[in-house]
C-alpha positions as CSV (number, residue, x, y, z in Angstrom):
1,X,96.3,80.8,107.0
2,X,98.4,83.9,106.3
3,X,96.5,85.1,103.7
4,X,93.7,84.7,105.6
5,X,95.3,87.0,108.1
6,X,96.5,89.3,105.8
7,X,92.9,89.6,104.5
8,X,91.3,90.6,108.1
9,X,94.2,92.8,108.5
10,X,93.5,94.8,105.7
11,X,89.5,94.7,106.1
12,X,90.1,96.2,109.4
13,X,92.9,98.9,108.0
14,X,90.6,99.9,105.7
15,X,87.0,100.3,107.8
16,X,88.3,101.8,110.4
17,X,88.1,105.4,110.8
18,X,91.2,107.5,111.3
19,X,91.8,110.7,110.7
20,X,94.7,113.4,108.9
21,X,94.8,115.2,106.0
22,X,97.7,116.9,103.4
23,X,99.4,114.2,101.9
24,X,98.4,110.8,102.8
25,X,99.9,108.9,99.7
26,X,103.5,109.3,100.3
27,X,106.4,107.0,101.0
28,X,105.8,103.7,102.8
29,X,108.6,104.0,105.7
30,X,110.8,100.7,106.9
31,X,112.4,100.6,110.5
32,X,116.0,100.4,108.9
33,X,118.8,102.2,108.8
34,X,122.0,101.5,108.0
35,X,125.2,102.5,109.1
36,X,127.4,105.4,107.2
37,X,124.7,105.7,105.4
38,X,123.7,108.4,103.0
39,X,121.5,109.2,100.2
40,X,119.4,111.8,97.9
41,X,116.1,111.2,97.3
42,X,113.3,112.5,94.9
43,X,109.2,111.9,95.3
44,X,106.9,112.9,92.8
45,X,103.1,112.5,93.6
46,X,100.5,113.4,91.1
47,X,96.3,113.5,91.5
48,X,93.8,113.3,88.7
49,X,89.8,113.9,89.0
50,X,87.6,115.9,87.2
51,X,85.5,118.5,89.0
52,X,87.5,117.2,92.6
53,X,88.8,120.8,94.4
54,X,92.5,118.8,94.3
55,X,92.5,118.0,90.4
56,X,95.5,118.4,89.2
57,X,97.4,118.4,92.1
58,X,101.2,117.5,91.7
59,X,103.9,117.7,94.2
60,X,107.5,117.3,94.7
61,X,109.9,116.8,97.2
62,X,113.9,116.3,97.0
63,X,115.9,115.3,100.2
64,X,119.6,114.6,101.4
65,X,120.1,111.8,104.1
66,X,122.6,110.6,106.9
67,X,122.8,108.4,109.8
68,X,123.9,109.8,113.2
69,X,124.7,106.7,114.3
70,X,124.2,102.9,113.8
71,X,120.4,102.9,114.4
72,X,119.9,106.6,113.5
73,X,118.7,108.6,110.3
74,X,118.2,112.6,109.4
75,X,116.7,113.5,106.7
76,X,116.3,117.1,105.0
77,X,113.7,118.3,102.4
78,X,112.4,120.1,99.9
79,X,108.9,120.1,98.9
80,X,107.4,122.1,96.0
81,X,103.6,122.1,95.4
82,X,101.2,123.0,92.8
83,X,97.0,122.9,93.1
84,X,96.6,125.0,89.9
85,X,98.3,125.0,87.2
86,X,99.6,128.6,87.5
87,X,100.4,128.1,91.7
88,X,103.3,125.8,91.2
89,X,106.1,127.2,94.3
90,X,108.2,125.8,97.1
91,X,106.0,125.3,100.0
92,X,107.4,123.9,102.5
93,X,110.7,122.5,104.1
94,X,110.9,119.3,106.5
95,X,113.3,117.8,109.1
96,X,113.2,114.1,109.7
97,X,114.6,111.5,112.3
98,X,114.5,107.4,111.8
99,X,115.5,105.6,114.6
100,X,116.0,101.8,114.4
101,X,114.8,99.9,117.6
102,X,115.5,96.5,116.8
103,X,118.0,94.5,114.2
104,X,116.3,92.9,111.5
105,X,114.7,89.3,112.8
106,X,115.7,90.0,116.0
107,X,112.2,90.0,117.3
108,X,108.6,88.5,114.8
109,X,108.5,91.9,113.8
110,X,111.0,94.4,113.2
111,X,110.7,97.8,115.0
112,X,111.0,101.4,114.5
113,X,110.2,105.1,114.9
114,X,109.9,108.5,113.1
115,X,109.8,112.0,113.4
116,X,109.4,114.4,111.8
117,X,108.9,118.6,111.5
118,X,107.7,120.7,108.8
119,X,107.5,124.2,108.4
120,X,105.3,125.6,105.6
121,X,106.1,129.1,104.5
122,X,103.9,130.6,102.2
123,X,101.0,130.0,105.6
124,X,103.2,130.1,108.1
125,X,101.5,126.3,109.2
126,X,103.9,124.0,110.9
127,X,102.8,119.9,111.2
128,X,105.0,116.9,114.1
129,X,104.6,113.5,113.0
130,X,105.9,111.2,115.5
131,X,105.1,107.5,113.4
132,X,105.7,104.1,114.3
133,X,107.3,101.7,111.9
134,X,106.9,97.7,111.9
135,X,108.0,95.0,109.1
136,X,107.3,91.5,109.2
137,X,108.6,89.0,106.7
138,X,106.8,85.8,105.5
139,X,109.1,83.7,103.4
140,X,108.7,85.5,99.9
141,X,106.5,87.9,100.8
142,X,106.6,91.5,103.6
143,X,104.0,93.6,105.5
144,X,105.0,96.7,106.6
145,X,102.7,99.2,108.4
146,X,103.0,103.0,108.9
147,X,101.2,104.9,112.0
148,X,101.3,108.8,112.2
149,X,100.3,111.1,115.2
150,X,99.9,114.3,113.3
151,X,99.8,117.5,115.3
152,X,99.1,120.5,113.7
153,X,99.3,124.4,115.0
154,X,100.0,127.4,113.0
155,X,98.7,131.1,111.7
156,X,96.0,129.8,109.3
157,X,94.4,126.1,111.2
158,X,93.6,125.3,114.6
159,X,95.8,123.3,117.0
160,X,95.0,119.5,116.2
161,X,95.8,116.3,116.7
162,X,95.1,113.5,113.8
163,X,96.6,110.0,113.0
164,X,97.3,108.4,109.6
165,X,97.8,104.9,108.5
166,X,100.0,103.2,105.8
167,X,100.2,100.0,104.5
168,X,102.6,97.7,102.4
169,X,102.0,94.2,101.3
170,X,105.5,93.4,99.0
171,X,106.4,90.0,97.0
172,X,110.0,90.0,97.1
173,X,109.9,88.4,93.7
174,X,113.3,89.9,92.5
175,X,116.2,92.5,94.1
176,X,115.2,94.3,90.8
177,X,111.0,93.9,90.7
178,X,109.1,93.6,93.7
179,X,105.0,93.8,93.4
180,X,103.2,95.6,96.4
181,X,99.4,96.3,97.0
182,X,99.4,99.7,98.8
183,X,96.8,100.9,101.4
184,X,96.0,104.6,102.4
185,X,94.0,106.0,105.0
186,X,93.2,109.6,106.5
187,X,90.6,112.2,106.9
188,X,88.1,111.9,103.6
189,X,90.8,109.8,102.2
190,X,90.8,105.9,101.9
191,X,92.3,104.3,98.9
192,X,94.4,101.4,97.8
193,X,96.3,100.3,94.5
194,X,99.2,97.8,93.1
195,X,102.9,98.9,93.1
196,X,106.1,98.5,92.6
197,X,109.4,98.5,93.9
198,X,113.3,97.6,93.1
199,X,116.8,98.2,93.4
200,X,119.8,97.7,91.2
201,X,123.3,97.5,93.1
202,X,127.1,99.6,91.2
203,X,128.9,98.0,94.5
204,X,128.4,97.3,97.6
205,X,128.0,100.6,99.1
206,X,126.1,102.6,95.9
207,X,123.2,101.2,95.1
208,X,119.7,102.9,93.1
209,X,116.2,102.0,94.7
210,X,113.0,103.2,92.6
211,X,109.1,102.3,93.8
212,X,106.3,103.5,91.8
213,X,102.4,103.3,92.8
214,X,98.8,103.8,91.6
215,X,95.8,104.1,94.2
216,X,91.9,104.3,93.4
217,X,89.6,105.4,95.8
218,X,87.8,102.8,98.0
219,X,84.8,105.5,99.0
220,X,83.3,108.8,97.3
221,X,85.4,110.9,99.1
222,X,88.5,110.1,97.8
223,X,90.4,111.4,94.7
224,X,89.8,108.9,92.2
225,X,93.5,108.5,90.9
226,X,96.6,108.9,93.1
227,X,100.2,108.6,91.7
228,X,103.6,108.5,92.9
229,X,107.2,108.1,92.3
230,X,110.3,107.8,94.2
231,X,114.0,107.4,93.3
232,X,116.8,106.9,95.6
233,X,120.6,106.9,95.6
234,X,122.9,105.4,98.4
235,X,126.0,105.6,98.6
């Protein structure tokens, strides 16, 4: 029965029509935060198509966490981007919030929020994601699901208002290897692939978490290959 849900979940993820653009492959967000906690981060994201305007396209973003409080996050970044091979440069810098609205299991599903604020300098664009973050565990296996408001205003675009959707289906298999299937959707971009996931523990307060991800395109006007990377250090 749960797979058959999990099945009409995705069908419907996948066929409906939703719309952002800029980076939808990115990190797959969970509504938890813990407390003292801090942490630096690197994503690497890579595209690949022949003839495809974004071929080619590699970017890369370093952050430095910290909660606030028990149920609260901030997050800086860096992000440096590349198109061509020749226009590699730091492009833009972001500001992010996670807040925490419920404890883990206190509820079916585990709540949460995110925003976020990024200032791109080189066209003086700025993007506000306000997203909402929801995890539900079944036994061995997770869902969690990612959805962005995207609003958009700067010298170079028009003022608009577009949503994004992310999905993650995890086998907690082992602390150290967990399989995923990934889901992406957003403006002339819907695609989906397997991944993977892990962390290894020094103590009870360090601890390293790694995911990795492919994802093919599931119509014609997606970017054939998508890949990314993330590490992570608490501590």
């Amino acid at each position: 029965m749960k797979l058959i849900q999990l099945t009409v979940l995705l069908s419907l993820l996948t066929s409906a029509t939703v719309l952002a653009d800029g980076r939808v492959v990115d990190k797959v967000y969970h509504p938890y935060v813990q407390p003292l906690e801090r942490e630096f981060e690197y994503r690497a994201l890579y595209q690949r198509q022949t003839d495809h305007p974004n071929n080619n396209a590699m970017a890369q973003k370093l952050g430095y966490g910290f909660s606030i409080a028990d149920n609260m996050a901030v997050s800086l970044y860096l992000l440096a981007e590349r198109v061509m091979p020749d226009d590699y440069t730091v492009s833009s810098y972001e500001a992010e919030l996670r807040w925490m609205l419920t404890e883990q299991g206190q509820y079916s599903w585990d709540w949460g929020l995110l925003f976020e604020l990024e200032h791109h300098q080189q066209t003086d664009n700025n993007e506000f994601t306000t997203g909402l973050l929801v995890e539900k565990e079944f036994e061995n296996t997770s869902i969690t699901v990612n959805t962005f408001l995207v609003y958009e205003w700067g010298a170079s675009i028009k003022n608009e208002l577009e949503t994004e959707l992310r999905l993650q289906y995890r086998y907690r298999y082992l602390p150290a290897l967990q399989p995923s299937i990934e889901v992406y959707a957003g403006e002339g971009y819907k695609g989906a692939g397997p991944g993977f996931m892990g962390v290894h523990k020094f103590s009870p307060t360090r601890q390293l978490k790694w995911e990795a991800a492919v994802v093919f395109a599931l119509d014609n006007d997606t970017i054939d290959r998508t890949v990314r990377f993330a590490l992570k250090y608490e501590f």
